[in-house]
C-alpha positions in Angstrom: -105.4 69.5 -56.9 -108.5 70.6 -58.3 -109.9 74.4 -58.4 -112.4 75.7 -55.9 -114.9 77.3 -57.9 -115.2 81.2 -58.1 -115.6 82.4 -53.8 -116.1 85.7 -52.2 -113.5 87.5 -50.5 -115.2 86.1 -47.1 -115.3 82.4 -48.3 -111.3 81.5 -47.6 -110.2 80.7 -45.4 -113.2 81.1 -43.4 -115.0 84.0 -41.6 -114.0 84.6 -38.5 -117.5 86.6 -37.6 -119.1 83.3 -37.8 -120.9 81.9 -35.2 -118.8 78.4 -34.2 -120.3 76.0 -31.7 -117.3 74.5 -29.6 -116.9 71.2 -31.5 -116.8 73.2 -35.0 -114.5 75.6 -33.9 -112.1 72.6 -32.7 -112.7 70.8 -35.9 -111.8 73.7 -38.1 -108.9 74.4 -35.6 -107.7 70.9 -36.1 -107.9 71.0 -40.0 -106.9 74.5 -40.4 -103.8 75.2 -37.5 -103.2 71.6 -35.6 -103.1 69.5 -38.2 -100.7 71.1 -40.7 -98.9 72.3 -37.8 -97.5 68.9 -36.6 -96.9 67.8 -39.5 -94.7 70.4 -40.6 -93.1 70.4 -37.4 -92.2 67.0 -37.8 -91.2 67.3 -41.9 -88.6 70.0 -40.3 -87.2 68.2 -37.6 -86.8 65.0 -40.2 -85.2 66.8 -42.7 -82.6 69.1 -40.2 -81.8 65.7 -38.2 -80.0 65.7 -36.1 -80.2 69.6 -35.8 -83.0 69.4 -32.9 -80.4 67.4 -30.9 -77.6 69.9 -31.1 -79.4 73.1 -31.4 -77.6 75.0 -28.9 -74.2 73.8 -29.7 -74.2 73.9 -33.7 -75.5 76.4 -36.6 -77.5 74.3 -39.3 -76.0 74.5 -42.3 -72.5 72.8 -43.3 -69.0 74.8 -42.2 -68.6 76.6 -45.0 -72.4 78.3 -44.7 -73.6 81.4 -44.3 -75.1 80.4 -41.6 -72.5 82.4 -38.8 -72.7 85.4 -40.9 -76.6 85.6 -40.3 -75.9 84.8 -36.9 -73.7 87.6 -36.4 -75.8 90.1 -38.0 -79.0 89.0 -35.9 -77.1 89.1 -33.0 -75.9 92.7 -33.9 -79.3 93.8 -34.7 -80.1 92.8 -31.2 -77.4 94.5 -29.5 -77.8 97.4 -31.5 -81.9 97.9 -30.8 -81.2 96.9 -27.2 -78.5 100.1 -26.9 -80.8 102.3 -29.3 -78.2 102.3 -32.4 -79.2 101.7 -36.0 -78.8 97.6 -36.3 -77.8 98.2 -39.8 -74.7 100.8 -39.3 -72.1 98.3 -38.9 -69.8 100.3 -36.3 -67.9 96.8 -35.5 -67.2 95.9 -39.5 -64.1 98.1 -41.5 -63.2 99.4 -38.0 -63.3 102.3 -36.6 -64.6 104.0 -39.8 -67.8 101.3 -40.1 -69.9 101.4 -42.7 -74.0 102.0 -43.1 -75.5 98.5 -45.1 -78.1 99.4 -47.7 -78.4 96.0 -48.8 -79.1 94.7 -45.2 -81.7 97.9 -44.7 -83.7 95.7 -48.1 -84.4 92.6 -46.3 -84.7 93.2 -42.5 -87.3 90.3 -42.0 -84.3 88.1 -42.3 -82.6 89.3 -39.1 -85.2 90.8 -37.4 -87.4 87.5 -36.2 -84.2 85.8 -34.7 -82.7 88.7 -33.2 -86.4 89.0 -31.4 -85.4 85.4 -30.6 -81.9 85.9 -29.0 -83.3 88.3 -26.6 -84.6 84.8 -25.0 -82.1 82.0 -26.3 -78.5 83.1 -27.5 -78.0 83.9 -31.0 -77.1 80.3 -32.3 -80.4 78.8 -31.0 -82.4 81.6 -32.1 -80.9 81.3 -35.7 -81.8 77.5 -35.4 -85.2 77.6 -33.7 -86.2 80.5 -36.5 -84.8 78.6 -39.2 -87.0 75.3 -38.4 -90.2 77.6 -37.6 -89.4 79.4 -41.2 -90.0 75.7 -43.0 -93.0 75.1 -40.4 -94.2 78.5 -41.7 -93.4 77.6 -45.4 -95.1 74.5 -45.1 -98.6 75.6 -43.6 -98.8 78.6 -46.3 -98.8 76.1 -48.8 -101.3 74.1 -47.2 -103.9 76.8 -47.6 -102.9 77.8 -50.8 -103.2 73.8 -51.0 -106.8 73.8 -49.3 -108.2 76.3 -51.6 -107.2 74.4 -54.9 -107.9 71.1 -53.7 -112.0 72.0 -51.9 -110.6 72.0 -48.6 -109.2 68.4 -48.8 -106.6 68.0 -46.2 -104.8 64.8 -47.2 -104.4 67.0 -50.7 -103.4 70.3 -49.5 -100.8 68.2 -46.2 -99.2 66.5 -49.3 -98.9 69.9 -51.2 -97.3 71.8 -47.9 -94.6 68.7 -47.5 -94.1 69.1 -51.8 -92.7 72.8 -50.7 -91.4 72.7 -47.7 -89.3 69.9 -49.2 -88.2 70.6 -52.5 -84.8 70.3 -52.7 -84.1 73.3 -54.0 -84.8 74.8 -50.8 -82.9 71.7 -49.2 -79.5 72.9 -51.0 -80.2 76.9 -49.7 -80.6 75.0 -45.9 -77.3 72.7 -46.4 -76.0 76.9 -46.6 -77.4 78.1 -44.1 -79.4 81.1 -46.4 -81.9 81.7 -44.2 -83.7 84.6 -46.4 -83.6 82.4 -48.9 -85.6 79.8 -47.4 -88.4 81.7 -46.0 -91.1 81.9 -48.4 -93.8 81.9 -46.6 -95.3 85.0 -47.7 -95.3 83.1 -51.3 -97.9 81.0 -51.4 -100.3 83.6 -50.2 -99.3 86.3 -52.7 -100.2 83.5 -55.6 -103.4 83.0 -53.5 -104.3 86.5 -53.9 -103.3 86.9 -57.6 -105.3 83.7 -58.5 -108.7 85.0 -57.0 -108.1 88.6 -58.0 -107.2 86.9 -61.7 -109.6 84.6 -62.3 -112.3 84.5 -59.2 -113.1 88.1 -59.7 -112.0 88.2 -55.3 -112.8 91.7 -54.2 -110.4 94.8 -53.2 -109.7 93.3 -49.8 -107.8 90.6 -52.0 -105.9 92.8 -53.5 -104.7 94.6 -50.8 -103.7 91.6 -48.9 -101.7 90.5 -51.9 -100.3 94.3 -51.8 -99.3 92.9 -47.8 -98.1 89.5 -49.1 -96.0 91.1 -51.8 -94.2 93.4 -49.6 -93.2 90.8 -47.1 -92.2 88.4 -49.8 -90.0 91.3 -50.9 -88.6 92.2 -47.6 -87.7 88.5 -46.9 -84.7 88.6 -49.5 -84.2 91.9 -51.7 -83.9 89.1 -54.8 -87.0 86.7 -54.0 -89.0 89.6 -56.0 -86.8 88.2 -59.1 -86.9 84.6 -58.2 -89.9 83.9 -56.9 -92.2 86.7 -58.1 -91.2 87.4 -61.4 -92.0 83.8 -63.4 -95.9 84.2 -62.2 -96.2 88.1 -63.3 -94.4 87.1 -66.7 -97.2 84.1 -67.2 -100.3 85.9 -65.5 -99.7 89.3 -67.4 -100.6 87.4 -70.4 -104.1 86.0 -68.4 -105.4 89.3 -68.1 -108.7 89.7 -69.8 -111.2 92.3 -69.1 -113.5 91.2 -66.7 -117.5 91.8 -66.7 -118.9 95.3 -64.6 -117.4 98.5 -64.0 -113.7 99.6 -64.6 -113.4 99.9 -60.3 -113.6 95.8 -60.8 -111.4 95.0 -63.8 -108.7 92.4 -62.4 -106.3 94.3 -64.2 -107.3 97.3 -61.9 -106.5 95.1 -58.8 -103.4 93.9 -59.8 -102.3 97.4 -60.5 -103.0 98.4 -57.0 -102.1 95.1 -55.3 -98.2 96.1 -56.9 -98.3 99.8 -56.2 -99.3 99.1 -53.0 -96.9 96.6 -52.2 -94.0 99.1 -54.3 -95.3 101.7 -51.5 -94.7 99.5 -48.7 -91.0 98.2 -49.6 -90.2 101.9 -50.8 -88.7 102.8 -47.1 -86.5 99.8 -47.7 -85.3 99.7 -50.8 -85.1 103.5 -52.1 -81.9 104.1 -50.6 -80.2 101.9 -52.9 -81.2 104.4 -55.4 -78.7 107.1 -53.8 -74.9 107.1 -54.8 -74.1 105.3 -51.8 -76.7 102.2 -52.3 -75.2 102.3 -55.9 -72.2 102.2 -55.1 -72.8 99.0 -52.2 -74.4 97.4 -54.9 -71.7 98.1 -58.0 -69.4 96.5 -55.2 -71.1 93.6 -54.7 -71.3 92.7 -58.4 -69.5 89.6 -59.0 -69.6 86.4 -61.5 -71.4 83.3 -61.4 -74.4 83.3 -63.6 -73.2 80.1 -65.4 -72.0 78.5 -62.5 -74.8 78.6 -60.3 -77.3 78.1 -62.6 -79.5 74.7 -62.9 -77.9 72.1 -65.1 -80.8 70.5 -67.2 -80.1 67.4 -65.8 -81.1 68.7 -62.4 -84.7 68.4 -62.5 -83.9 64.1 -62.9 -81.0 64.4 -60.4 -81.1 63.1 -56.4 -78.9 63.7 -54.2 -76.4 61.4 -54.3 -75.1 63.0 -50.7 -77.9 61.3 -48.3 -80.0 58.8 -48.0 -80.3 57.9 -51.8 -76.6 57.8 -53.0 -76.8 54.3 -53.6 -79.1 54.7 -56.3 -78.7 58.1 -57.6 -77.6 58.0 -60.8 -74.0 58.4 -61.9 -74.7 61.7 -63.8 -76.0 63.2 -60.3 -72.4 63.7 -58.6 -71.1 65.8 -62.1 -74.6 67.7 -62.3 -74.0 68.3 -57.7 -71.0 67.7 -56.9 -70.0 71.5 -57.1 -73.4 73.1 -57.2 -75.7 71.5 -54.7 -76.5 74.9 -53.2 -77.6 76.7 -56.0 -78.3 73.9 -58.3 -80.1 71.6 -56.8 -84.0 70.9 -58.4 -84.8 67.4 -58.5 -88.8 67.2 -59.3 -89.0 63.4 -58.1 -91.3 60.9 -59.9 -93.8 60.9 -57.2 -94.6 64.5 -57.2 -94.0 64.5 -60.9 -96.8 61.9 -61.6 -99.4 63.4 -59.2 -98.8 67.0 -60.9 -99.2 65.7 -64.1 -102.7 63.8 -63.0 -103.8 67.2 -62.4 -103.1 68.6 -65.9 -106.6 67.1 -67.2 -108.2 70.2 -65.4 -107.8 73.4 -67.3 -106.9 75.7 -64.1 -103.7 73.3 -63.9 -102.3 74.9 -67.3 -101.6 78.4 -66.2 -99.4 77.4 -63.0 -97.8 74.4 -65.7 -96.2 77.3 -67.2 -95.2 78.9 -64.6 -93.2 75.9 -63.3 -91.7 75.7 -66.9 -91.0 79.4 -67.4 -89.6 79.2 -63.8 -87.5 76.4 -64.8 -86.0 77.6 -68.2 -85.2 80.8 -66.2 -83.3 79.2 -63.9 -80.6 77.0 -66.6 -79.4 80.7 -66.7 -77.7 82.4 -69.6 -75.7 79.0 -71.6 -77.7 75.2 -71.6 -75.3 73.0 -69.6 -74.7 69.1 -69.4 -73.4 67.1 -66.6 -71.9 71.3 -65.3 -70.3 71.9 -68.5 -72.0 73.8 -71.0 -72.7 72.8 -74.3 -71.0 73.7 -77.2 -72.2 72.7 -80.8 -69.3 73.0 -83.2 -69.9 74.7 -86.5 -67.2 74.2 -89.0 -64.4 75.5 -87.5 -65.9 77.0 -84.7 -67.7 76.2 -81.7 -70.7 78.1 -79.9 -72.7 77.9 -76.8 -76.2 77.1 -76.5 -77.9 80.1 -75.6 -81.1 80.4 -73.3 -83.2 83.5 -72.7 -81.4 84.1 -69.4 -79.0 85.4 -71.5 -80.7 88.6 -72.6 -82.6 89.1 -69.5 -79.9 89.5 -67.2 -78.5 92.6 -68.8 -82.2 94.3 -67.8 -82.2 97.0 -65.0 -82.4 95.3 -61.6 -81.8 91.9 -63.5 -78.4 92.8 -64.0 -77.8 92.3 -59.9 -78.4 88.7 -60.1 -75.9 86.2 -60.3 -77.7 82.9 -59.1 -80.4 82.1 -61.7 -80.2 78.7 -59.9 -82.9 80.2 -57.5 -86.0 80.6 -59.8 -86.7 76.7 -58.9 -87.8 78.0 -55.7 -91.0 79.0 -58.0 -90.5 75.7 -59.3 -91.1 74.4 -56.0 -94.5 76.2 -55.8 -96.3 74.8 -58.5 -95.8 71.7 -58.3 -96.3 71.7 -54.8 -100.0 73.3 -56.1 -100.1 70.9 -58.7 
């Protein structure tokens, strides 16, 4: 896609205190909302098949998934509201003595859309229904991320949405039913925002609504901030540059609000797992996994050899798969692959590049593995791993939560959708 040149803050989408006449008001409502829309809607239905058919009979997601925990939870949250109780006191779990869910307080944007739903459809088809509209959502987001990188070119920024929606990273967090996971909607946006605030010069009203976007991204998932945040702050703190004017609009003053801000909106939400009784939820929580469900460097060249292309995936593809399809699933495909890398002869290309690389190193975790086995390189007579820098990052503060370094190709997903 190519970058729009540098806009003001009301340039994008469009301003809505325009005047329209009634044929551009339909034409921008096609190419903005319809459009994408249907498309998306379709995309979703393709890829969930035959979900649509059953989807008041069967949970997406396979039988081991998460899928009916999430359903239960919604479907608490709504009985709970409904009977003026805290949905996140779980009176029913470790009964009678229950027990009050910090962890659940972090990310209520998870359950709180499909328990909405249920109060309409039962809590199986609202999990469903707000699972397909969560890809619908994912995939418009990117479009106008798309439609701002590419000079409003539809075919470009259509192709871009599908890139994301798709990516089979988030395809292996479906097949599991991780529905908070999966919505990223709010991502796309949030890199909208710090693009123009970083190198557009957009105004304040940019910043705040990345403050917004940031917040909701957050309150999605309590890790997406890790996963899906973190690999474009590490990249675009090192883009700052001091901009032309006053200090009141230096980028680097923007950005600074546009976190605080969001930090102030999540605080509700997530300072309780600063008391002894979020710290404790938390310390219980802790378990293993950071080499097992991280991304095998062979993933990013591996289908999936469970679907429609097992007949030609490669052999490697079951060994790299077979045990990690949830958490390590990141095949780039060549078609995606070639048209990002037909957009590296533009220089705004670059920055999100390494963002998609950072985002991807991240994610082989702690130890470099081949085929699910980590390598070993034998010295004399002994034998050591090959490190990464996951390895030193996951003992940071808040880092050290994470077990699933697998899910920074979510981010992957993003750029090269952009790209």
């Amino acid at each position: 896609m190519v970058h729009l040149p540098a806009m003001t803050d009301n340039s994008f989408p469009y301003n809505p205190m325009r005047s329209l006449s009634t044929s551009e008001a339909t034409h921008r409502a096609t190419r903005w909302v319809i459009l994408p829309l249907v498309v998306y809607v379709l995309a979703a239905v393709v890829i969930t098949w035959p979900l649509v058919t059953q989807i008041t009979t069967h949970a997406a997601g396979a039988g081991y998934s998460d899928s009916y925990e999430v359903i239960r939870h919604s479907w608490w949250m709504r009985e709970a509201l409904l009977d003026g109780q805290n949905p996140f006191d779980q009176t029913l779990l470790v009964y009678p003595d229950g027990f009050m869910s910090w962890l659940q307080w972090t990310h209520p944007l998870q359950y709180f859309p499909p328990a909405l739903l249920s109060l309409v459809f039962s809590p199986l088809t609202a999990f469903n229904l707000w699972l397909l509209i969560v890809m619908v959502l994912n995939g418009w987001s990117a479009y106008l991320l798309g439609m701002h990188f590419s000079r409003q070119q539809p075919l470009a920024a259509l192709l871009g949405g599908l890139v994301f929606l798709a990516f089979p990273t988030v395809q292996g967090h479906l097949s599991v039913g991780h529905l908070g996971i999966v919505s990223l909607y709010p991502l796309p946006l949030l890199a909208l925002c710090l693009w123009r605030v970083l190198r557009e010069n957009a105004g304040w009203r940019t910043a705040i609504w990345g403050g917004v976007w940031l917040a909701l991204t957050a309150l999605v998932y309590v890790s997406q901030v890790i996963f899906v945040v973190l690999p474009m702050a590490l990249v675009f703190a090192f883009l700052l540059r001091r901009g032309e004017g006053s200090w009141r609009d230096q980028p680097w003053l923007k950005l600074l609000v546009m976190a605080v801000l969001g930090g102030l909106l999540i605080l509700p939400f997530y300072a309780p797992l600063l008391t002894d009784e979020g710290r404790a939820e938390v310390r219980a929580l802790s378990e293993g996994g950071r080499v097992a469900f991280s991304a095998d460097v062979l993933a990013f060249a591996s289908p999936s050899p469970f679907g429609p292309l097992e007949d030609i995936a490669p052999d490697y593809s079951r060994d790299v798969l077979g045990i990690n399809s949830a958490e390590g699933t990141a095949y780039l495909g060549v078609i995606a692959v070639f048209l990002a890398s037909l957009a590296l002869r533009r220089r705004e290309a670059w920055p999100w590049l390494i963002v998609g690389l950072v985002a991807m190193l991240l994610s082989l975790g702690p130890l470099l593995k081949w085929r699910d086995i980590p390598v070993t390189i034998p010295i004399e007579e002994f034998d050591s791993y090959v490190t990464l820098p996951w390895a030193l990052l996951q003992h940071l503060p808040f880092l050290d939560a994470t077990r699933t370094p697998g899910r920074f190709n979510l981010s992957t997903g993003l750029t090269l959708s952009l790209l």
